[in-house]
N, C-alpha and C positions, 0 to 999 in steps of 0.2 A: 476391603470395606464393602459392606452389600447396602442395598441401596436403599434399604432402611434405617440405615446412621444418619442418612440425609433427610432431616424433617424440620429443622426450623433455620429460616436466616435470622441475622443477625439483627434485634430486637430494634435498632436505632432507625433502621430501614422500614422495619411494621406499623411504623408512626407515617410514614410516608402513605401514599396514594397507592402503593402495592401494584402498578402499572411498572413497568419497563422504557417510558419515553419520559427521557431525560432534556433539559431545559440548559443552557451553558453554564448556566451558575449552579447545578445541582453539584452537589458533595457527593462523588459515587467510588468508590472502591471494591473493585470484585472479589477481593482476598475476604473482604469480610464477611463473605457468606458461606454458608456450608451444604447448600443446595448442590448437586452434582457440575448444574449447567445454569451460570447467568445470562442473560441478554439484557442488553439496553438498544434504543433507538434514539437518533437526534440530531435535529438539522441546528447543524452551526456556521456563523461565518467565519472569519478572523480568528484560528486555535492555535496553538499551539501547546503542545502537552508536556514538553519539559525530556528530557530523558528519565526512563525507568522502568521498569519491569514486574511481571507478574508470577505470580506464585502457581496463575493457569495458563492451561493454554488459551490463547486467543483466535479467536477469527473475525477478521474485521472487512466488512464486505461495504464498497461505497456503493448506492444507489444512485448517488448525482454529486459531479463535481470528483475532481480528483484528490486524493491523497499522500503526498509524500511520505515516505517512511525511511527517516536516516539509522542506520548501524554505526557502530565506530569506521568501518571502510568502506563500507554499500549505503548505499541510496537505490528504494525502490520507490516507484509510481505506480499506484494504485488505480487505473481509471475507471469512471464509470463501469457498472457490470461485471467488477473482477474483484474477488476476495485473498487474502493472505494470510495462512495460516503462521501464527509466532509462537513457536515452542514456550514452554514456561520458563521462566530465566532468563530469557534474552533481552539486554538490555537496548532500549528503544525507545524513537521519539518520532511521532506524529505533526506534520505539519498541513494546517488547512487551512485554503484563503477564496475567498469566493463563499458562496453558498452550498455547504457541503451538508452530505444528507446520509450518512453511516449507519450502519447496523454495526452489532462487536455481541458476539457470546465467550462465554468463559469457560473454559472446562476444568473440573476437577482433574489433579495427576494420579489418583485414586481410580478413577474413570479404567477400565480395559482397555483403550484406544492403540490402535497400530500406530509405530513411530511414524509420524509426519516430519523431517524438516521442513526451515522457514523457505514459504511456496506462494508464489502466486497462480493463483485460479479463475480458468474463466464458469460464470454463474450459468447454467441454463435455468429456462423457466420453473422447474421442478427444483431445484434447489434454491431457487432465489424466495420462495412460498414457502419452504422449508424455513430457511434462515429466517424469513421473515416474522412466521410465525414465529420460531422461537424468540425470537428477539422483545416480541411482546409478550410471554409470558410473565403474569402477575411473580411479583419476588416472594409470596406465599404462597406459591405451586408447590403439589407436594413433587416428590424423588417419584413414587412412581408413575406419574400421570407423565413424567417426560421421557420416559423409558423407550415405547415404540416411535416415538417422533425422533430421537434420538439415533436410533438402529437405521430407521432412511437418510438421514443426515449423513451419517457415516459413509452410507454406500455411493450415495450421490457425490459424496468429495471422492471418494475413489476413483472412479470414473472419469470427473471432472479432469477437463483439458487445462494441461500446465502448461502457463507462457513466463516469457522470461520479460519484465518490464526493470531489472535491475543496473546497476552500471557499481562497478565496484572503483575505489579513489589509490593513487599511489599511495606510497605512505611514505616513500622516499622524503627525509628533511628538508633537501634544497629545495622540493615544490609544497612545502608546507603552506608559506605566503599564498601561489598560485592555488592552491587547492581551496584555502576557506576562500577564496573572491568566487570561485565558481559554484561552491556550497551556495553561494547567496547569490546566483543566479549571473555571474556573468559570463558573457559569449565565450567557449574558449576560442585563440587563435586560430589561423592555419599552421601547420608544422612550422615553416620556416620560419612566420612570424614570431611564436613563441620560443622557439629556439634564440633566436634573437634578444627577444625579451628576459630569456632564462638563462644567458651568458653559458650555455652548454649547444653541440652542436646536434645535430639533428639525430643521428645515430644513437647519440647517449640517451635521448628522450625515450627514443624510440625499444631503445633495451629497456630502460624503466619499465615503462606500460607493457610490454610483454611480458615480464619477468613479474610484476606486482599485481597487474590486472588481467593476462592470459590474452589481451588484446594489442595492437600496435595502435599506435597514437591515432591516429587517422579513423580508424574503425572505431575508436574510442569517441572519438568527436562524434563522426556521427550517431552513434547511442546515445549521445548525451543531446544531441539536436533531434531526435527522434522522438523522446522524452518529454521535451521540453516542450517541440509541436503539438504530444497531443495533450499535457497539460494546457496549453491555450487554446484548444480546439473547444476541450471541457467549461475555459472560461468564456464559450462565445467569444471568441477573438477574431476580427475579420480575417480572410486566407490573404490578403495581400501586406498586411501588417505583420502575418504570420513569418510570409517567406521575408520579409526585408529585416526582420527581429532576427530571422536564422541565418542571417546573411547568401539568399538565394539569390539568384540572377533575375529570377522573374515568379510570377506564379504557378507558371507550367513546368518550372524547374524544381520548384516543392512541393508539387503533386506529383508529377514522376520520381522524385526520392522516395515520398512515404508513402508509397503504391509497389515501388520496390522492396522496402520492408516490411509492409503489413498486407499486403497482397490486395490491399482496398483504397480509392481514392480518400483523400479526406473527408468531402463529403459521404459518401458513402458509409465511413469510418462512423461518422455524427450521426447518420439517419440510423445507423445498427443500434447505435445507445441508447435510442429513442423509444425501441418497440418495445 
């Protein structure tokens, strides 16, 4: 398809304001257009998007405040300054709580594009003016005026440094129960203790989560506590309320953890999301 098939979006949208920053109660669906590349912008609090999936690809980049993003087995956290590419098709659901500030462009599967899997990305400056830009493109833009903004976009995700903010879930039945309580945010145990609690002995857990998540329990915890710290790092959350919620010893005990896995103190971590 050349990029002259791409000349009008979908008429119910041209009634609209023809801007790209959307309001929580706008009605927006990306399938409905036939422009190459959609963007929208828009700071929400309390979202929740439901499970479901797109016909494009997506890119969904948070500007402020973090974003979880559940799979049927994975959970990623989106934080501040880092984008996640989602294939078309993938079935997906967005949760936001706090004062969340997103960008999301849409690509046509028509598009040329190199296969990307679902990726998380960190933003530099140049691609964050990119996305941005696009994201406020009027939705009567034509196909070609988005053509070379489109070509730098490409190259800068290329480039762009890939981290891993993911934790994938057992899918083992006996911790079915165990699993939605921690879906909805609760501490997991220490080994022993949930052994205990999951009338299985320690070894059995421990083959689960290697065998279903490529991790042993223990390393799995703490992903899940590393996660968790910098989504409240996002919600302004004091650092001593931080470590006593992750069940630390002290506050210098959960700045030397996530100084061991992100190479920067927390504060530090905060001041970077800031510039």
């Amino acid at each position: 398809m050349s990029w002259s098939d791409y000349n009008n979006s979908d008429s119910k949208y041209k009634k609209m304001d023809k801007m790209a920053k959307i309001s929580p109660t706008t009605c927006f669906n990306a399938d409905d257009f036939h422009l190459p590349v959609v963007g929208i912008a828009a700071d929400m609090p309390v979202h929740d998007s439901g499970q479901h999936r797109h016909e494009r690809h997506q890119l969904l980049f948070s500007a402020a405040g973090c974003i979880s993003i559940e799979m049927e087995t994975k959970v990623y956290l989106l934080p501040p300054g880092r984008a996640v590419w989602i294939p078309a098709g993938v079935l997906h659901r967005a949760f936001m709580r706090g004062v969340i500030a997103y960008r999301s462009l849409y690509f046509s599967t028509d598009l040329a594009l190199r296969q990307i899997p679902l990726q998380i990305f960190a933003v530099n400056p140049l691609l964050f003016e990119v996305i941005e830009r696009m994201a406020f493109w009027p939705w009567d833009m034509s196909a070609e005026s988005q053509n070379s903004l489109l070509t730098v976009f490409m190259e800068e995700l290329k480039t762009a440094p890939k981290e891993n903010w993911g934790l994938s879930f057992p899918q083992d039945r006996r911790l079915s129960v165990w699993i939605e309580r921690i879906r909805k945010g609760e501490l997991p145990l220490r080994l022993n203790l949930f052994a205990q609690q999951a009338g299985a002995c320690e070894r059995t857990i421990s083959r689960i989560f290697i065998k279903e998540t490529g991790m042993n329990y223990q390393n799995w915890r703490q992903q899940w506590r590393l996660l968790k710290a910098i989504e409240m790092l996002a919600e302004k959350r004091y650092m001593s309320e931080i470590a006593q919620t992750l069940e630390f010893t002290s506050d210098s005990a959960f700045i030397a953890f996530f100084r061991q896995h992100t190479g920067v103190t927390p504060t530090d971590y905060t001041s970077k999301d800031k510039q």
